[in-house]
N, C-alpha and C positions, 0 to 999 in steps of 0.2 A: 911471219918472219921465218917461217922453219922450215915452210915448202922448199924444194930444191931447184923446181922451175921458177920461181916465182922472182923478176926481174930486182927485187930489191934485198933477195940473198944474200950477196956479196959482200953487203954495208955491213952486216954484222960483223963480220971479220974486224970491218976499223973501229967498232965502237967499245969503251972502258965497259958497258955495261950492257951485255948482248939482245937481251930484252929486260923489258918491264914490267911484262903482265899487262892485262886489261886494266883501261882506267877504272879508277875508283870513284863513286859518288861524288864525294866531294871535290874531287879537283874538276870532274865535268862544269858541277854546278859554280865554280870558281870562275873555271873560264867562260863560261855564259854570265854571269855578271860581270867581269871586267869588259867584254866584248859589249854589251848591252852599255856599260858605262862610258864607253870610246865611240862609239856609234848608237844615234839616234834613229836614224831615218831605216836602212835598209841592211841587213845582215843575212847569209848564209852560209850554214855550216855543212862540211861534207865528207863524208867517210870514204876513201878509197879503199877499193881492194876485199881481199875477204877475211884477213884478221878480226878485221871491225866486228863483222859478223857472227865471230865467235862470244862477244859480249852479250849476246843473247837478249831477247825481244821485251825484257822488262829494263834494261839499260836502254835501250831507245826510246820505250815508253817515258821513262824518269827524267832524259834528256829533251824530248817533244815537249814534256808536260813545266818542265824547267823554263826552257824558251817561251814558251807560252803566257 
């Protein structure tokens, strides 16, 4: 969200709260159970962009292993 190139820039400007920080544990794990509880059959989740990627390799682990 801070890159200058980064085509989703701009939104900041309209939002009350310009960022949030990386998700936290628990609202991950929140949303993969409410999501697992709305849907039986077929689910995928998906990170755009490269913010995501700043959560770093044990958050994706935590999140694999949640879904799982």
């Amino acid at each position: 969200m801070c890159c200058k190139y980064c085509f989703y820039h701009d939104e900041i400007a309209r939002r009350n709260v310009p960022y949030r920080g990386i998700m936290q544990k628990k609202t991950a794990d929140a949303l993969i159970e409410k999501v697992f509880e709305q849907e039986k059959q077929a689910v995928l989740f998906a990170f755009q962009g490269g913010e995501p990627m700043i959560a770093g390799l044990d958050f994706f682990k935590s999140f694999v292993k949640k879904v799982r």
